[in-house]
C-alpha angles and dihedrals in degrees: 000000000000091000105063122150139203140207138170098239085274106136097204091051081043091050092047096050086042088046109020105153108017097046106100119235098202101062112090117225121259116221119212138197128222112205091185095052101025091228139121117241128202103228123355095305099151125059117286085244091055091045145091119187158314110269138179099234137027087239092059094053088054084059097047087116096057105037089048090053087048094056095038085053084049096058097042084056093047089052090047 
């Protein structure tokens, strides 16, 4: 085919090639994280029930668990 594209394995470079005009720059991307998997998704990928988020950064959805158990530890304090 004459319209082959290439990418280095990046899935933002991949999303813009796939999307190009009618992605939406503006809108920033939600991580996601997958606690049947242990992985980060871009974008809700996994079943609701599979997934903690969204989150700002990949690295913040690595962290979903901790930061759930954090916050969890917060509002008991907070009931105490």
């Amino acid at each position: 085919m004459g319209d082959e594209r290439h990418h280095d394995g990046n899935f933002h470079e991949l999303a813009e090639e796939l999307l190009g005009d009618i992605a939406n720059p503006h809108l920033e991307p939600e991580w996601w994280f997958d606690v049947r998997t242990k992985q980060a998704e871009l974008g809700p990928q996994s079943p609701s029930s599979d997934r903690i988020g969204p989150f700002k950064t990949r690295e913040e959805a690595l962290r979903a668990e901790q930061i759930v158990a954090e916050r969890a530890a917060a509002w008991n304090d907070e009931d105490d």
